[in-house]
N, C-alpha and C positions, 0 to 999 in steps of 0.2 A: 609482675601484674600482667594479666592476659588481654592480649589488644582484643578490644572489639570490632566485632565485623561491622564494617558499614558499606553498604550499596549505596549506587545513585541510579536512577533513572532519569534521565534527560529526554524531553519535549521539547522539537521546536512550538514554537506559537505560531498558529494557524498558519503552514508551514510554506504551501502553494500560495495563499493569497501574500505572504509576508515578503516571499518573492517578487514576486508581482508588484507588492507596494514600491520595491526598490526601483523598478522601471517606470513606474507612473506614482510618482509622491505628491499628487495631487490630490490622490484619491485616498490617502491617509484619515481616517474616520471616516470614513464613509461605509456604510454597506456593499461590499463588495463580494459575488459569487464566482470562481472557478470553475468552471464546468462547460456540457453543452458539444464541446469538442475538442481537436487538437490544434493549434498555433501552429499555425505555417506563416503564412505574411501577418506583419500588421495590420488588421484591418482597420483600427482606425486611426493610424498612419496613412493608409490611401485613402480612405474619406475629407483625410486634412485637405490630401494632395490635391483633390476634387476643390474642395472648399474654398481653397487659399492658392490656386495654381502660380501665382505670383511668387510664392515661397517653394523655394527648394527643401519641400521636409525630408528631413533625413532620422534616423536613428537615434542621431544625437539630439533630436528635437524632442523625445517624446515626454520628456517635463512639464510640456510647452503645450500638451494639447489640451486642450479646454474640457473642464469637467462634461461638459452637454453635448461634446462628439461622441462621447463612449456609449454602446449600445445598454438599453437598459433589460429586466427580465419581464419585462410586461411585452416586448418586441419578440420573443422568443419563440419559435413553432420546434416539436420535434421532441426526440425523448430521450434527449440525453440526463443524464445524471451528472448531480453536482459533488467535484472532489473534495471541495472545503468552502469556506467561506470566513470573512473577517469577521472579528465578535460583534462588531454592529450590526454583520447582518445575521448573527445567532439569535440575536436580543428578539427577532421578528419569528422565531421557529426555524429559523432557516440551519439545516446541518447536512453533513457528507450522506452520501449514498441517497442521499431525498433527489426523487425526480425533478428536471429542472423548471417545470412545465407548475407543477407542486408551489415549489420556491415562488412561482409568480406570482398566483394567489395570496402569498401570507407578506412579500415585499415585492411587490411589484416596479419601485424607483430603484431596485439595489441595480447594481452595474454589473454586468456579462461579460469574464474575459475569461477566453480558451484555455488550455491546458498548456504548459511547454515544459515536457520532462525532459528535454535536454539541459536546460534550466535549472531545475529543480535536482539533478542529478550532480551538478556540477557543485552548486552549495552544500549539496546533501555530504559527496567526497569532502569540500574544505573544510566541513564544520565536526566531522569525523577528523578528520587529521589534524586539527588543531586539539581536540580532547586529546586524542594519544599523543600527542606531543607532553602534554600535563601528567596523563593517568593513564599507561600502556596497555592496562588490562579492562578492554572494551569489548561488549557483543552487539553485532553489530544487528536490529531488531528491524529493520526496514529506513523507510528513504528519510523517518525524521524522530528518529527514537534511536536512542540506545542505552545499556545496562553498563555503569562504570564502576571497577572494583576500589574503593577510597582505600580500604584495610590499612596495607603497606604505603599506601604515597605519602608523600611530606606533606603535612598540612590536613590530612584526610581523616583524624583524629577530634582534630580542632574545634570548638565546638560543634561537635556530633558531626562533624564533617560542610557546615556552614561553611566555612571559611575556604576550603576549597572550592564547593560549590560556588561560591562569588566569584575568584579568579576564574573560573571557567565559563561562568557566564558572561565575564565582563571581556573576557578574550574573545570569545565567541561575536560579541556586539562591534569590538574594536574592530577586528578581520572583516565581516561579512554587515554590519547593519542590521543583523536578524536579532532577535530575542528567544530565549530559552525558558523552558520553567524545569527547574530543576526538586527531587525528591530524594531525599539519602533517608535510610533507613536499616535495620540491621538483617534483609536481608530483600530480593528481589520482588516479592509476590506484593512487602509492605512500600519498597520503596516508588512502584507506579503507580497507588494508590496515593503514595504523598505527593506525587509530582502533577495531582489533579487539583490537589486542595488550595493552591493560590495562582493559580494561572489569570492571565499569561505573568510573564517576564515573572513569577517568584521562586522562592526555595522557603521546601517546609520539611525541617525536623522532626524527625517520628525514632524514639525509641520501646524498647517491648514496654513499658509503664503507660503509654500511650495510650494504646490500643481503645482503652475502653472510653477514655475522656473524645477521642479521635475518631475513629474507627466502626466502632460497634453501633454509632448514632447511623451509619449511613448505608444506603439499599446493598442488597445484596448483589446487583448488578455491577456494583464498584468492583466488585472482585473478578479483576481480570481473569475467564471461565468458568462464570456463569453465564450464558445466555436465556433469550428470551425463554425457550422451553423449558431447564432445570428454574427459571423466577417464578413461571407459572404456574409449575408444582407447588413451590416452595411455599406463594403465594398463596394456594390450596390448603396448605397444613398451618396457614396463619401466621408465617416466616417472613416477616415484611423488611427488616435490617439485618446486618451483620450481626448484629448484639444477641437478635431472637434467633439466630443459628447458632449463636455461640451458645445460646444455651440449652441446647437438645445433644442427647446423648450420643455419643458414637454410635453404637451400637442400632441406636433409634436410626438413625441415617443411613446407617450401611444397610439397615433392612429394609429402608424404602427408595433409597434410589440408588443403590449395589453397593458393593464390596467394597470396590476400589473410589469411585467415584463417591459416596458416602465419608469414605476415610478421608479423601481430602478434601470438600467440603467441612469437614471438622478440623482439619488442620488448618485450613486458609480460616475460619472463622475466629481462631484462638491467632494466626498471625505468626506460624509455624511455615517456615521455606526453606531448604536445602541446596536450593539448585547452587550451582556455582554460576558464574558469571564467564560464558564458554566465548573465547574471542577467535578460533577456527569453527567454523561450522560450514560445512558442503553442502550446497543445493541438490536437493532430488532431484528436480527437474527445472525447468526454465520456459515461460509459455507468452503468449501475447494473444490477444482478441479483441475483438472489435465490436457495437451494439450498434446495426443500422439505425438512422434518421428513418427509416421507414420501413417495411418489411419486403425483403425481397424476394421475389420468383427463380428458381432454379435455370426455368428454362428464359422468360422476358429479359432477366437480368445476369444473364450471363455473360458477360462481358464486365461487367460491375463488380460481381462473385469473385469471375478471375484474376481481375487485378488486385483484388481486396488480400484473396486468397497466397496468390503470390508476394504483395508487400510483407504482410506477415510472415510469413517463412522468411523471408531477407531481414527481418527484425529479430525474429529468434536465433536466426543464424548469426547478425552481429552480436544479439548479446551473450552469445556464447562465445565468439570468437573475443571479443573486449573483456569478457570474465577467465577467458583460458581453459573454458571444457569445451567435451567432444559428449554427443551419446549416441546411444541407439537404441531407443525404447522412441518411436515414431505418433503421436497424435492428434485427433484432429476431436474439436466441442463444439458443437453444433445447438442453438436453441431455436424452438420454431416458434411461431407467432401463436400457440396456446401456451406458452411458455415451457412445452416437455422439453428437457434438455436428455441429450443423448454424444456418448463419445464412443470412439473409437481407435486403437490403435496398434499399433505394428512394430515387434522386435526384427530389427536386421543383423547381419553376423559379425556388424566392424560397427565401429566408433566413427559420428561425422558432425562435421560442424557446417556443410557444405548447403548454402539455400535451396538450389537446385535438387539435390538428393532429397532434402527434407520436402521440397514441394510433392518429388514425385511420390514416395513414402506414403506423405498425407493425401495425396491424390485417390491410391489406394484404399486406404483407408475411407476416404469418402464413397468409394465406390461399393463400402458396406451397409450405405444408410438408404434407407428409402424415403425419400423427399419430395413426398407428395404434397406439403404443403410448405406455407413461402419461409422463411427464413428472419429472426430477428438477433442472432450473434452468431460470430464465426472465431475460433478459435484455432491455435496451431499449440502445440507442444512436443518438447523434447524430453526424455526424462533417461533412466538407468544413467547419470552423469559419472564421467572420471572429468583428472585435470588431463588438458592436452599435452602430450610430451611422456607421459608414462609409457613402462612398459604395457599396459592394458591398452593404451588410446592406439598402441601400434599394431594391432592387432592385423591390421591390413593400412594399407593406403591411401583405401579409397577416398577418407574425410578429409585428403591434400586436392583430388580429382574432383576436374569439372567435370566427369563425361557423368549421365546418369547409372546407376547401377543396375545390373541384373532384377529383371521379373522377379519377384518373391514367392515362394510357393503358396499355390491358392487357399482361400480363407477358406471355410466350413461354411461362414455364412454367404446367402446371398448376395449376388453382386445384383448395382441396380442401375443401369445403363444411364439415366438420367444424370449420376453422380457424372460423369465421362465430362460433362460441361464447364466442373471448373476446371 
């Protein structure tokens, strides 16, 4: 008898705020928003300290701080955006990538706590390594998602793959306190589809007989690539669910929105997935950027620019040095206050991992943009990646050296003496 394929997809639940809960378990139903900025101090840990100078608050206090110390999103000035938020605060409209400023108008009581990916990185590794501990063959899909192959593992048969999915979700809660929703299905494209239908903390079963009782009732946006523009087509030709794409002909698709992207379109619609479930996969690139609180001046704010400019490069550069690549494909993303974003970058003749090099690299690079007006995102990237240690990363030496590298030969385009300031 021929084993059936089955896939999982795994979701943390609301992944940054769930974190968070673990630090302040006060705030457990409540409306809570992520966003705004990054966590450096507690800040309202020193609020306490202000409050209660009598009490030595410490770290281990923060159980202890009372729900009406934590800043709420009706106090908020500035334009940061929010990473996530708890389902209490979705119930208000409140969702990721929504300005935070936004968020305040539709829950303005919900509570404001900063971002802390050091954090979030750290459960993101244990909660990865406890799955492959259970089920080795994992791809790993970013900092709260991943694709787990059931096929061959013990128990990954079991009803349709339930019964694993439970020991892993319950492993997961035991270790770390977090909750998962879990989706097995027979293959990738069906299985994160499942893993939306009973969130948080569920698991839902989907075999191909499904599809139409399951599946076919729900928008077309369910399907992990379709975005907003291929919906708005879609939505044009009177394509409002899965079901009414499932039922237009290939042929009809591929002649209106191309070849390739038509063909899968009818495959995702019928519920049709091949990919394997890939548990090596190599980063192109590696980047980091930042979105001022305010817009800044090249020349007023330069000092601000430089320091910005430089902590980022010391951040690309650890997180390559922490992952084990080098590259040498150099750049720098710039967006200005009409929102034109513009990049720039620079191949060198070695492999580096080095902040300093990568500053001056992108230094260059900056000094191809003309910035005559103020600035609202600053970006650093690395890209052309090997692993560090190869014969390719040895190419020269220089990604071990502090000193900076030789001049580059000059661009084509103009230089813009302005850029000189960060």
């Amino acid at each position: 008898m021929a084993v059936m394929r089955r896939i999982a997809h795994l979701d943390m639940d609301a992944f940054f705020a769930s974190v968070e809960l673990l630090r302040y378990p006060q705030l457990k139903g409540l409306p809570v928003v992520i966003g705004g900025g990054r966590r450096r101090e507690d800040d309202v840990l020193g609020r306490m300290r202000t409050l209660e100078p009598e009490r030595e608050w410490t770290s281990a206090d923060l159980a202890d701080i009372p729900v009406a110390a934590f800043p709420r999103l009706r106090a908020y000035t500035g334009r940061g955006v929010i990473t996530t938020a708890t389902y209490a605060a979705r119930v208000f409209g409140v969702g990721s990538a929504m300005g935070v400023m936004k968020a305040a108008k539709l829950c303005p009581d919900a509570i404001l706590l900063p971002v802390d990916f050091e954090q979030y990185r750290h459960y993101s590794r244990t909660f990865k390594d406890i799955v492959r501990d259970i089920a080795p063959i994992v791809e790993d899909r970013g900092v709260d998602e991943i694709y787990i192959d059931f096929t061959d593992v013990p128990g990954g048969q079991r009803e349709g793959g339930k019964s694993l999915a439970r020991l892993i979700q319950k492993t997961i809660t035991d270790h770390t306190g977090l909750t998962c929703s879990i989706g097995v299905a027979p293959n990738k494209l069906l299985a994160k589809m499942a893993s939306e239908l009973n969130k948080p903390n569920g698991i839902s079963i989907l075999y191909e007989h499904d599809l139409q009782r399951n599946i076919w009732p729900l928008a077309c946006r369910k399907i992990n690539g379709i975005g907003p523009k291929a919906d708005e087509k879609l939505q044009a030709h009177g394509i409002h669910t899965i079901g009414d794409l499932a039922a237009k002909e290939r042929d009809w698709l591929m002649q209106h929105f191309g070849k390739s992207y038509g063909a899968w379109l009818c495959d995702a619609a019928h519920g049709r997935d091949e990919r394997p479930v890939v548990t090596e996969s190599e980063p192109v690139s590696m980047s980091r950027e930042t979105t001022f609180d305010k817009d800044l001046h090249v020349v007023h704010d330069r000092a601000a620019l430089g320091a910005i400019f430089t902590r980022l490069c010391q951040q690309v550069a650890a997180d390559l040095q922490r992952k084990g690549y080098v590259g040498k494909t150099i750049g720098i993303k710039l967006r200005f206050d009409n929102f034109q974003s513009v990049t720039r970058d620079q191949t060198i003749d070695h492999y580096t991992a080095n902040p300093m090099e990568i500053r001056h690299v992108g230094g260059l690079c900056l000094k191809r943009v003309d910035m005559k007006r103020r600035l609202r995102l600053l970006g650093v990237r690395v890209g052309a990646l090997v692993k560090a240690g190869t014969d390719e990363a040895f190419t020269t030496d220089a990604a071990k050296s502090d000193e900076l590298p030789r001049e580059s030969p000059p661009s084509k385009e103009p230089h813009h003496e302005q850029a000189d300031l960060f």
